[in-house]
Structures are given as C-alpha cells and as structure tokens.
RONUKE-333353 format. One record per residue (C-alpha): residue number from 1; residue in three letters; chain; z, y, x. Coordinates in Angstrom, 1 decimal. Example, Ala and Ser with C-alpha at 12.3 -4.5 7.8 and 13.67 -1.06 7.14 Angstrom:
! RONUKE-333353
NODE  seq  type  mol       w       v       u
NODE    1   ALA    A     7.8    -4.5    12.3
NODE    2   SER    A     7.1    -1.1    13.7
//
This chain:
! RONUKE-333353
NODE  seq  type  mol       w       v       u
NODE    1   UNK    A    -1.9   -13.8    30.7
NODE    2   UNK    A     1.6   -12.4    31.9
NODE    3   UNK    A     2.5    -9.2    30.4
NODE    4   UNK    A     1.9    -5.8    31.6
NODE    5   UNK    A     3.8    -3.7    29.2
NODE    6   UNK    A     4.3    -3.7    25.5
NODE    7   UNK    A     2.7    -2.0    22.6
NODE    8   UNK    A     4.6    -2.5    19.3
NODE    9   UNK    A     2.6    -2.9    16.4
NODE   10   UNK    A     4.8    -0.3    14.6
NODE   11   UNK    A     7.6     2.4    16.7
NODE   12   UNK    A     9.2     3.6    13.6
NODE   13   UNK    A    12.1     5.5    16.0
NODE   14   UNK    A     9.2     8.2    17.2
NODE   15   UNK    A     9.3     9.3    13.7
NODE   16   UNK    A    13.0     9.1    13.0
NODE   17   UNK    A    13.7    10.8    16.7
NODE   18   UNK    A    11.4    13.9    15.8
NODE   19   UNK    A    13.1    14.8    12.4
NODE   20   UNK    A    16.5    12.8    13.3
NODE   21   UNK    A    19.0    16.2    13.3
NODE   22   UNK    A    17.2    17.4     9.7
NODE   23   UNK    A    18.1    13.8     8.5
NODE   24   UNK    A    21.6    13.4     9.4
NODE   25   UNK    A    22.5    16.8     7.8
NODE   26   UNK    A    19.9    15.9     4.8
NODE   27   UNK    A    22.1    12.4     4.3
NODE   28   UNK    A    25.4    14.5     5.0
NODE   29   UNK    A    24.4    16.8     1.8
NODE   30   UNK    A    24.2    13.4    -0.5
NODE   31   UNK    A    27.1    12.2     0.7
NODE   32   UNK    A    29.2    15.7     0.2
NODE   33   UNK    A    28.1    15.9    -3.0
NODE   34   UNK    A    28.3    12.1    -4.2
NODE   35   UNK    A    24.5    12.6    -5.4
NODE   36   UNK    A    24.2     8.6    -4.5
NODE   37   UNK    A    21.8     7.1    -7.2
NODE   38   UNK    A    19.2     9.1    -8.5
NODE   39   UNK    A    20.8    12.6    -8.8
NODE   40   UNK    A    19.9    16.1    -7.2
NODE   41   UNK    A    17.8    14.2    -4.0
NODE   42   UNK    A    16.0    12.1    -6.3
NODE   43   UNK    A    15.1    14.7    -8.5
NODE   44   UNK    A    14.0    16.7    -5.6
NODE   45   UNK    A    12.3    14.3    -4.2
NODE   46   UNK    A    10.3    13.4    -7.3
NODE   47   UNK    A     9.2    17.0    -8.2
NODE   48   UNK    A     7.7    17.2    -4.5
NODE   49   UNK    A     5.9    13.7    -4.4
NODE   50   UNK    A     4.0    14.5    -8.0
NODE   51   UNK    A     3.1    18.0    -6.8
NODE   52   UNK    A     1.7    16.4    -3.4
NODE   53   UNK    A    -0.1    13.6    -5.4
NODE   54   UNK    A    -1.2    16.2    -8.3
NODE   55   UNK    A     0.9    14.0   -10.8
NODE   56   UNK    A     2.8    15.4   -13.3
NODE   57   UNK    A     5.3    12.9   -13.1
NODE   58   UNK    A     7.0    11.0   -10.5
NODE   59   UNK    A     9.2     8.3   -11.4
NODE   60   UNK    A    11.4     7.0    -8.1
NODE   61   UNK    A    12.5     3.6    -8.3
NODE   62   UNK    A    14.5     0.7    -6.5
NODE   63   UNK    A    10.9    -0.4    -4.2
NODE   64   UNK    A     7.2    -1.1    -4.4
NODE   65   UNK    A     7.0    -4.0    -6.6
NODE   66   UNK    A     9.4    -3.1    -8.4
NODE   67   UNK    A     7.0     0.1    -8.9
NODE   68   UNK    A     4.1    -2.1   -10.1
NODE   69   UNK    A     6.0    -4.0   -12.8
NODE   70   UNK    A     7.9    -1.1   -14.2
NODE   71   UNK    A     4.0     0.3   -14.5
NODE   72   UNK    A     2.9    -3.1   -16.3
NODE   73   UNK    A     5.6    -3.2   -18.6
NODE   74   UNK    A     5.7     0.5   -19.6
NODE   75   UNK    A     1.4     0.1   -20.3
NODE   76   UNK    A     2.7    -2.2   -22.9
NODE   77   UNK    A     0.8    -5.4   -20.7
NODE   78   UNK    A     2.5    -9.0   -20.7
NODE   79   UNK    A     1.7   -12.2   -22.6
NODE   80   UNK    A    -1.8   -12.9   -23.7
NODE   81   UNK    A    -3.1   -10.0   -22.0
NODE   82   UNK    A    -5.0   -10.2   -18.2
NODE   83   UNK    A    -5.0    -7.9   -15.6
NODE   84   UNK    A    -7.6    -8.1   -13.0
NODE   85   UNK    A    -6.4    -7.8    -8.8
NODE   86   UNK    A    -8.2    -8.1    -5.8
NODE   87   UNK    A    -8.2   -11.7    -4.2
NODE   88   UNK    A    -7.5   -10.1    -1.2
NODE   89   UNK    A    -3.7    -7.8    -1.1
NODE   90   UNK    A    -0.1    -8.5    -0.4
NODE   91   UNK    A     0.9   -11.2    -3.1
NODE   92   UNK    A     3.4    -8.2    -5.0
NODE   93   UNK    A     0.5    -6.9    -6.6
NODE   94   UNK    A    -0.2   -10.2    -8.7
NODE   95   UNK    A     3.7   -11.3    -8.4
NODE   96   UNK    A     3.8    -8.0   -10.9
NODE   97   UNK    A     1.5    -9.1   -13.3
NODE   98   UNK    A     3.1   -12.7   -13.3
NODE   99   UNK    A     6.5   -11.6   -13.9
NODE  100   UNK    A     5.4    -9.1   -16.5
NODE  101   UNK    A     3.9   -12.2   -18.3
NODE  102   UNK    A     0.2   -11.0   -18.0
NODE  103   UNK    A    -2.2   -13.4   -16.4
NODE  104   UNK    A    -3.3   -12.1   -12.9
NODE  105   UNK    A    -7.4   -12.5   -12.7
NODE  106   UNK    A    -8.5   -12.3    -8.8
NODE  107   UNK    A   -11.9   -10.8    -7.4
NODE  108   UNK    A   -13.6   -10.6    -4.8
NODE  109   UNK    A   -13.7    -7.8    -2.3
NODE  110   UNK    A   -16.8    -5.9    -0.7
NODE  111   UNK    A   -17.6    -5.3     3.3
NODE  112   UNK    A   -14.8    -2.1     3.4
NODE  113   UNK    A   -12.5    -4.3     2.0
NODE  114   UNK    A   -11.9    -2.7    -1.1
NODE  115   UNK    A   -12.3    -4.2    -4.8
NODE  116   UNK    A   -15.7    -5.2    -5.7
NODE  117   UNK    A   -17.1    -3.2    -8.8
NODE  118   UNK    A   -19.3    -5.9    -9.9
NODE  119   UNK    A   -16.6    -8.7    -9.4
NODE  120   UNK    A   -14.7    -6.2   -11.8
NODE  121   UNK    A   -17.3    -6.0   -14.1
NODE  122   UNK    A   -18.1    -9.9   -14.2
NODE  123   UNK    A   -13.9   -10.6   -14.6
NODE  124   UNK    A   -13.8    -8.7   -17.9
NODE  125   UNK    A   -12.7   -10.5   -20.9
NODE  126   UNK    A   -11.6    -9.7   -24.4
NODE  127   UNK    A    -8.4   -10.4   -23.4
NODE  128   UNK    A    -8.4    -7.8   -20.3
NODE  129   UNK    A    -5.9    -5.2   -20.6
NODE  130   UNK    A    -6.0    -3.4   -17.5
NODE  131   UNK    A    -7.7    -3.2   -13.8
NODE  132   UNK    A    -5.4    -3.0   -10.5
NODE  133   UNK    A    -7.3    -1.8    -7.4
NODE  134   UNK    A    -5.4    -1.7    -4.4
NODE  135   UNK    A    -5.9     1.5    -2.2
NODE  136   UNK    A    -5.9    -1.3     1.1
NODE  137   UNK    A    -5.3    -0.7     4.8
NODE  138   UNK    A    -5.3     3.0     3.9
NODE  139   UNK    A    -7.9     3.5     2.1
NODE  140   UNK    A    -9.0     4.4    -2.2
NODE  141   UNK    A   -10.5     2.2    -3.7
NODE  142   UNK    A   -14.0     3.1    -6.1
NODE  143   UNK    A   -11.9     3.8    -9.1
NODE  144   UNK    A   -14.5     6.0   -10.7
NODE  145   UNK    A   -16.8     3.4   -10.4
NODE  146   UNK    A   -14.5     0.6   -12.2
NODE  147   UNK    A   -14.0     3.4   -15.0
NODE  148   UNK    A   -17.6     3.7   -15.3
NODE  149   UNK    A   -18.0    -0.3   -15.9
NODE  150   UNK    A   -14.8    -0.9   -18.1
NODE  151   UNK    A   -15.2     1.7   -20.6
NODE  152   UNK    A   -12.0     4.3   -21.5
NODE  153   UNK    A    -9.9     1.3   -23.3
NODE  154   UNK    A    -9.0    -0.5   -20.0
NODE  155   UNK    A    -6.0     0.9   -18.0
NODE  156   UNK    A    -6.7     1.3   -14.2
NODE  157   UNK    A    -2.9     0.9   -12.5
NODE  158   UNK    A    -3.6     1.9    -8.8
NODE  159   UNK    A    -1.6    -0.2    -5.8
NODE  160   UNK    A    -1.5     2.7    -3.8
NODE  161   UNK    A     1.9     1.4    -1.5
NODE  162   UNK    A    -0.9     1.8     1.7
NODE  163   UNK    A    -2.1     5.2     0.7
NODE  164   UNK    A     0.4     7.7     1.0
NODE  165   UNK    A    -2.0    10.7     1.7
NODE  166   UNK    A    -5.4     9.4     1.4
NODE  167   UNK    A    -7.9    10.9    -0.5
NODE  168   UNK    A   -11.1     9.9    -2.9
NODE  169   UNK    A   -13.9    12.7    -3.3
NODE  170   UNK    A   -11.0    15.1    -2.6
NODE  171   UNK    A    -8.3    13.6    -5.0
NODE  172   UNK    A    -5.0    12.5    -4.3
NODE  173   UNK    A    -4.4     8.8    -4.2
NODE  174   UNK    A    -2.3     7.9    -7.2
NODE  175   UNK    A    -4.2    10.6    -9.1
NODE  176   UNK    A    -7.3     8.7    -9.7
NODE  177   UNK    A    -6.1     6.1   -12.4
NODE  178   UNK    A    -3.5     6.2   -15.4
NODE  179   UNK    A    -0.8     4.9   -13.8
NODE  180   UNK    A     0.2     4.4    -9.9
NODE  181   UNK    A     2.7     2.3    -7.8
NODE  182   UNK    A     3.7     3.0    -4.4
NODE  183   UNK    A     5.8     1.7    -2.2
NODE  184   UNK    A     8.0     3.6     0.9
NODE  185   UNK    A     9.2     0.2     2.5
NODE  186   UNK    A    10.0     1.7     5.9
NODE  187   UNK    A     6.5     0.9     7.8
NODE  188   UNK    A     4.4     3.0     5.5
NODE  189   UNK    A     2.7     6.2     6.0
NODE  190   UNK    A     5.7     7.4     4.1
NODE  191   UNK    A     9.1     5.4     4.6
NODE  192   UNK    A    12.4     5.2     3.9
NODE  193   UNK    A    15.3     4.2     5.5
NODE  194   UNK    A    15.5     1.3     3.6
NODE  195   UNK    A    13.7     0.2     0.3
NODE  196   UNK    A    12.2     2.8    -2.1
NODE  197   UNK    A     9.3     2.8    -4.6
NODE  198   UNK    A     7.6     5.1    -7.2
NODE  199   UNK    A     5.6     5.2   -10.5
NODE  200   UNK    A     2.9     8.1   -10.9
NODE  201   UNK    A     1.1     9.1   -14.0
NODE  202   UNK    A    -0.4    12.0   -16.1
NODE  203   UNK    A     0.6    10.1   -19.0
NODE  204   UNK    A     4.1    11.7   -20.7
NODE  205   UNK    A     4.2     7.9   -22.5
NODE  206   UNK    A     4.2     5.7   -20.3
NODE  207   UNK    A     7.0     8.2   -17.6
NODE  208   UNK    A     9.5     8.1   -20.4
NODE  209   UNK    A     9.0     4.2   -20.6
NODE  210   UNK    A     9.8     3.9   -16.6
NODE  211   UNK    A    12.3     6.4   -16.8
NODE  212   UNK    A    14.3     4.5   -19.3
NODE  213   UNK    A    12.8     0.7   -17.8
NODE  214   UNK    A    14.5     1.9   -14.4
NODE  215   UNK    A    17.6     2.5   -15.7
NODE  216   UNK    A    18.8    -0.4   -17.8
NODE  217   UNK    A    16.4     1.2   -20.8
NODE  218   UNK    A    18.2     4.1   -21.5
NODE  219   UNK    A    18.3     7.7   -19.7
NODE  220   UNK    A    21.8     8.8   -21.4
NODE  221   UNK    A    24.6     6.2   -20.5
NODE  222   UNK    A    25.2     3.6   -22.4
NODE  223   UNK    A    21.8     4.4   -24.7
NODE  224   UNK    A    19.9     1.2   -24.2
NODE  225   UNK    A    16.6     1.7   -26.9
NODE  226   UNK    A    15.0    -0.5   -24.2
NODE  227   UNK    A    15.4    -3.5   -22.6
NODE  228   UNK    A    15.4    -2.9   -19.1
NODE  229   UNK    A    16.8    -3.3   -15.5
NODE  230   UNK    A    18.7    -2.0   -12.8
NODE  231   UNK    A    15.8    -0.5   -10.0
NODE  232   UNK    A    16.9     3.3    -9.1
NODE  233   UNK    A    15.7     5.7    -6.3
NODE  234   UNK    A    19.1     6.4    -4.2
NODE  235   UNK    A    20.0     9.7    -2.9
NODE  236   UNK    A    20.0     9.1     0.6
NODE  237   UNK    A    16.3     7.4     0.7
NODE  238   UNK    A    15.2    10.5    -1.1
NODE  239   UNK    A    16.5    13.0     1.0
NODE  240   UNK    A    14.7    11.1     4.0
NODE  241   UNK    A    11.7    11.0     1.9
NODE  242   UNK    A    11.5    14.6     1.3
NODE  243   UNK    A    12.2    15.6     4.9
NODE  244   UNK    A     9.5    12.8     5.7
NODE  245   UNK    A     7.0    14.3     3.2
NODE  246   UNK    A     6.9    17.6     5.1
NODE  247   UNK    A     5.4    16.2     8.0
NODE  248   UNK    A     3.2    13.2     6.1
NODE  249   UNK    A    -0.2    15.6     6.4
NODE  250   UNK    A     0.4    15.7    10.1
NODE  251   UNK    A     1.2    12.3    10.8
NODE  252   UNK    A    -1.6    10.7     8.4
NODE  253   UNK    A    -3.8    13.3    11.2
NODE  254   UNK    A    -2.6    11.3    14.1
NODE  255   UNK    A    -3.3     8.5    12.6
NODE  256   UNK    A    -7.0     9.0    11.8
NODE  257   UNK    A    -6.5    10.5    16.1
NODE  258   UNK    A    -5.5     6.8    16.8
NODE  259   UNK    A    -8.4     5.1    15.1
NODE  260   UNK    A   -11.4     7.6    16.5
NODE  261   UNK    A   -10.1     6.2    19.4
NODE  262   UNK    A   -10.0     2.8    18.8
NODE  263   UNK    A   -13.5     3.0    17.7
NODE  264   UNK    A   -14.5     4.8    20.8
NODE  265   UNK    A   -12.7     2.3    22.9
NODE  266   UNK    A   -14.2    -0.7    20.8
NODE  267   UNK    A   -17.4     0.5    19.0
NODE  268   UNK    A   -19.7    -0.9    21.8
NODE  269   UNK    A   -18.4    -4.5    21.7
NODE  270   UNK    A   -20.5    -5.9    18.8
NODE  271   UNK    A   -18.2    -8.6    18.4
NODE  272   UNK    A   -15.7    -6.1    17.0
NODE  273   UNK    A   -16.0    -5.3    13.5
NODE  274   UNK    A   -14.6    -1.6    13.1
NODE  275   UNK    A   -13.4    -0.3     9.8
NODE  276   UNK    A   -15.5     0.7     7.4
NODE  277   UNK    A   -14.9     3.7     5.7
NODE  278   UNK    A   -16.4     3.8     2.0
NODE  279   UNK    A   -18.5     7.3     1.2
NODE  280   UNK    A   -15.9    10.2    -0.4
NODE  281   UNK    A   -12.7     8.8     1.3
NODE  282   UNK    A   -10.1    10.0     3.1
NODE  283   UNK    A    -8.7     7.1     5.2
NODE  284   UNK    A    -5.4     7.3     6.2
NODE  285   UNK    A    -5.0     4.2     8.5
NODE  286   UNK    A    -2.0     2.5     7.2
NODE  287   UNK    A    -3.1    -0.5     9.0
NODE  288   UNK    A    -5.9    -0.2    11.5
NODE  289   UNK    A    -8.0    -3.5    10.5
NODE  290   UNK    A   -10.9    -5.1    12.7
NODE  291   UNK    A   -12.3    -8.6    12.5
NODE  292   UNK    A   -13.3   -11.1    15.7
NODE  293   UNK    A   -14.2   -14.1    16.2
NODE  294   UNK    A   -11.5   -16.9    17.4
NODE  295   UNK    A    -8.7   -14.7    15.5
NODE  296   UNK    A    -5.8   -16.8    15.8
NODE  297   UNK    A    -6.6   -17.3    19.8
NODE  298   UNK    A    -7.0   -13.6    20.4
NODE  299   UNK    A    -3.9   -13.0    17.9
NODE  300   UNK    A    -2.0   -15.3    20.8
NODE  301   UNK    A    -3.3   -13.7    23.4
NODE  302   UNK    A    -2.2   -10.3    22.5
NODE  303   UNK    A     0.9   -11.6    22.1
NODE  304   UNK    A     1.3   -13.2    24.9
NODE  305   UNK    A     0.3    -9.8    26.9
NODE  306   UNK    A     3.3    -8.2    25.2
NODE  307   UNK    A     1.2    -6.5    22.1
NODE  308   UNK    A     1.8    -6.4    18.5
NODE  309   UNK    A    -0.6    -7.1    16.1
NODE  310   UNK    A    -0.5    -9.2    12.5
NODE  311   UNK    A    -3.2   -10.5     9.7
NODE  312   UNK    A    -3.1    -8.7     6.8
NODE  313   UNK    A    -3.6   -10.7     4.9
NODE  314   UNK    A    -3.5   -14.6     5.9
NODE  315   UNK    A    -4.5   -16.0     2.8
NODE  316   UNK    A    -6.4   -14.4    -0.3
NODE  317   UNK    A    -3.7   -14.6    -3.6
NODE  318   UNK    A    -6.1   -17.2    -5.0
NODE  319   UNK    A    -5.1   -19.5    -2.1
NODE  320   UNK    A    -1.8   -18.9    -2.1
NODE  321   UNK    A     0.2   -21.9    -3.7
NODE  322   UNK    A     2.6   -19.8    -6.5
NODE  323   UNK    A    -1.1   -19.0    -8.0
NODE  324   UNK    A    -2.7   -22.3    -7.5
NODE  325   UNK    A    -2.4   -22.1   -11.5
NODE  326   UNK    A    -5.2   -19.5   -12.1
NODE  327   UNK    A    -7.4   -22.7   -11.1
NODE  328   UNK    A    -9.6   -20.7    -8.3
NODE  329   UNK    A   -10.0   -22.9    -5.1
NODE  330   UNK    A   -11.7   -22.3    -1.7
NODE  331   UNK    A   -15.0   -20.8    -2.4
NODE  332   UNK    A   -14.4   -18.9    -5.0
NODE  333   UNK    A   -14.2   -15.2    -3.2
NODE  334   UNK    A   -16.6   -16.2    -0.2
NODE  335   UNK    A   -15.9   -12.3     1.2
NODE  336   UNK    A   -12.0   -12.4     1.2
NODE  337   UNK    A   -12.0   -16.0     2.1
NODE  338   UNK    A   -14.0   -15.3     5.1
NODE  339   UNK    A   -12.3   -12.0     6.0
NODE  340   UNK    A    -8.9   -13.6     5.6
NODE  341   UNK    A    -9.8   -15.7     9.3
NODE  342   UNK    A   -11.2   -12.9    10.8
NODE  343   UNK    A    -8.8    -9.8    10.5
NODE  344   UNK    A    -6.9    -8.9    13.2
NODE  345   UNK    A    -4.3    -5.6    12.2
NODE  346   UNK    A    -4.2    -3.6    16.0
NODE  347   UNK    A    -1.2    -1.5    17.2
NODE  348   UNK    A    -1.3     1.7    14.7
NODE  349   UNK    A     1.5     4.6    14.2
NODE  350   UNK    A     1.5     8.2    14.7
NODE  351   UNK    A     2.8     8.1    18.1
NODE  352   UNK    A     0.8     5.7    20.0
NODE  353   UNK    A     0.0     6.8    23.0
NODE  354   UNK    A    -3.8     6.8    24.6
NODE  355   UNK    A    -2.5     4.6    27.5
NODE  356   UNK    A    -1.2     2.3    24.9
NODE  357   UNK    A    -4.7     2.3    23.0
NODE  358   UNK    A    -6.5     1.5    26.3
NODE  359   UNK    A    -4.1    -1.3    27.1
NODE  360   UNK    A    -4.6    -2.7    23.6
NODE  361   UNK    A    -8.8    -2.4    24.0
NODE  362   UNK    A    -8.9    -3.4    27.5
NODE  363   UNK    A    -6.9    -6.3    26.1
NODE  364   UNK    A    -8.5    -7.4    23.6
NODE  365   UNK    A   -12.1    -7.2    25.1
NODE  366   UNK    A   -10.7    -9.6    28.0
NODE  367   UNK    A    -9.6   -11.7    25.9
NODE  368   UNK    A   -13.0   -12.2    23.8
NODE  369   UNK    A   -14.5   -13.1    27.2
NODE  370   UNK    A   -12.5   -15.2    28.2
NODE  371   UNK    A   -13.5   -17.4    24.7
//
C-alpha cells in the first residue's frame, strides 16, 4: 500500500499555533523577571491545577515519575512494604515503587482496561501498604470500589499522568485517592514544553513532605530536615501550563468529538473492539485504544499508508525483564497478556481533522480484509 497522505499519531503544533502569541509573552514574563525554577509561575501554576483538580494542594515537580516516587516516599512506603499496580501501564508506575524500595505487586486488568477490584482484593497482604490504579488511556479507574475492599488503612496513590480532565461520578481525577501523580510530558492532555510533573493531595502531611523531598529536603535554603533531591517545576513550563490549562476543558471536548467518530466510523466492524467506557466516567481520550486481530500486520500497514499509530502497552510490567524478579511469568494476568497483542493506539489529538479520521477507518478496515 503506497501512501495517500499522512495522519500523525499526535500534531502537538495545532495546539502550540492556537495559543503561540500568549506563550511567547507568557515565557517573556519568566524570563524578565528571572522567575526560572519554581518561583511566581510555579506558584501560579500550582494554585490553578489544585483548584481545577479540587486539591488543596498541588505540588509541581521535575516530571511524572518523578511525581509518583516523591508520592511513595512522602506516604512513608519503601522496604518491606508492597504496593499493588496494574500489570498492564507504562513501566514508571512500578519503576516508582522499585526505586522507593517497596515491592511492586502486579494485577490483572478488566475488559475497560482498568485495574481489576477483585485482583486488588486477592493481592492484599499484611505487608500491603498502598494500592496504585492507573487512570489509563484517559480514563478513572473504580477507586471507590478498591476503598470499599481495602479498608481505610491502605493508601490509594492515583497514576493519573493520562487523565488530565477526566472525571469519576463527577469528581476530578487526582481527587479520588490520597495522593496523585501526574505527569505533563508534552503528548498529554495537558503538556509542557518540555518535562513537568505534579503531586496532588488533600493531605497537609504528606504536601509538606514533597515540598521539601522536591527540593533537596528543605523549603528554606540550605535547611535540609530531609533527605531529598533535586526535581523542581521550572518557570517557563509553568507559565505554558497555565495558559494550556485555560483551554484543557475545550480540548479534552474535541477529543471525546474525535472518538464518537471513530466509533461511528468503526462500530459496525465487529472485528474492532471500541473503547469501553466504565459506568460514572468521564473519558478523556488521552489515547484512543481498540483491539484487532493480526495487530502487528495491521500496525505495518498503517504505517506503511503514512499513519501513526503505537501499542500502549507492548508488554504487561510482569513481562518485562527489569521485573522478571517479582517471579510472575506468562499466564499469570491472562486479560493484560492478551490485550497487550491486541491493542492498537489510532491517531488521536484535539485537532484531527474528520478527513483525517475517515482516512485512518477507511484504512484500517482495508487492511483487516486484506488478512
């Protein structure tokens, strides 16, 4: 198949070229007043993301795993203690548990592709310290229902770096747990220019712990009462987050635009598993996630018609060789072993065009016939 015409999985510039005058002054203003780490953006930028997520405090730091770690290690989690994940996510979610020196326990996932409640509830140990759903492909994951089976001592730390925006029985992702991470790596809903990540919480303990974590463990200089690191939010990629924040309601909007109409385009092809989305959410479509048969030929194919597209993800963490440790080998987590061959991630951003959308579907029903 030659190609038509290209569809990028991901045209960051329509964003940047719709607010790309408001930014330039915006990064002007840090530089004038030398605001470069942390300072007046940050802090700006911090108040508006906890009022947007109904958090009462936002913590900005250096970028999304960073996020999750700071979050670990401010819950008072590391050696002895385990900390259930999904088997399916990006491996940063149990990288952060490692490196915090917890013990990362996978799951299995359910049909939406969300953390399965009873894999949860069948995980749970004496030496289980805290659960860490991950809000996936843009959706929230039940974490009211893994409260209800893991009592009020457990911590729930949402992975909510795919959720910007995205709702759960009308709360706010990163509202739903005691402590969040997010991430604003330049692809999500809500991106930087570069990298960027956050803490969230209700919890006045565990903000003052990141706060000082961030910051080499100290908030005054040279007051180190912690031992900490170096992973600060910098002016610039909070004054592009603000400015991005104003529109993130509208653009989440165009999103959801984008995936009626791949389901319109695709929903009578039964060999084209849609999305599912769970009852009380509010999906966002970070990623827009379907699953076919012969993936990896019809991953080519696309391709080769000038059309991006990805797996998200590949292999489940169990899988993955740097946790070949935690002992769990193929079979273990039948669902996100089977999904993992399956997925195909379609062309999704706020401005992709209907012509685009037909190309992709048009595409990608060819392609299954020609199998």
């Amino acid at each position: 198949m030659t190609a038509q015409r290209t569809v990028p999985f991901v045209d960051l510039s329509w964003q940047t070229s719709r607010i790309r005058d408001e930014v330039d002054a915006a990064i002007a203003a840090v530089i004038d007043t030398s605001g470069f780490i942390l300072g007046p953006a940050a802090a700006k930028f911090e108040s508006a993301f906890a009022q947007y997520s109904n958090v009462r405090h936002c913590l900005g730091v250096g970028n999304g795993t960073d996020a999750l770690e700071l979050a670990i290690q401010a819950a008072g989690i590391g050696s002895g203690d385990e900390v259930i994940v999904p088997a399916n996510t990006f491996a940063a979610t149990a990288e952060a548990v490692s490196r915090s020196g917890a013990t990362p326990v996978t799951v299995d996932c359910t049909d939406d592709y969300l953390i399965s409640v009873e894999g949860v509830a069948d995980a749970l140990t004496a030496r289980t310290r805290m659960v860490a759903p991950v809000h996936l492909y843009g959706q929230a994951a039940p974490v009211e229902d893994i409260r209800g089976v893991i009592g009020d001592d457990i911590l729930i730390l949402e992975d909510a770096a795919q959720s910007q925006g995205a709702r759960r029985h009308g709360a706010m992702a990163g509202s739903l747990g005691d402590l969040a991470a997010t991430s604003f790596y330049p692809g999500k809903n809500l991106g930087a220019f570069g990298d960027a990540g956050a803490m969230l919480t209700n919890n006045d303990v565990f903000a003052e712990a990141v706060r000082k974590l961030r910051n080499h463990g100290g908030i005054e200089k040279y007051e180190h009462s912690l031992v900490g690191r170096n992973s600060r939010l910098d002016g610039i990629q909070a004054a592009v987050l603000s400015l991005k924040l104003s529109h993130l309601d509208e653009w989440n909007q165009l999103r959801r635009n984008a995936a009626a109409a791949y389901a319109t385009l695709l929903g009578d092809e039964p060999r084209v598993q849609l999305p599912v989305v769970a009852d009380g959410n509010e999906h966002v479509f970070h990623l827009y996630v379907v699953r076919v048969p012969d993936r990896d030929r019809i991953l080519a194919g696309l391709a080769e018609a000038g059309i991006g597209s990805g797996i998200h993800y590949p292999r489940p963490i169990h899988l993955l060789s740097a946790f070949s440790h935690l002992g769990k080998g193929e079979g273990s987590f039948p669902h996100a072993e089977r999904f993992a061959g399956e997925i195909l991630s379609l062309p999704m951003y706020p401005g992709i065009t209907a012509d685009d959308q037909q190309y992709v579907a048009e595409t990608l029903l060819s392609l299954l016939n020609d199998g």
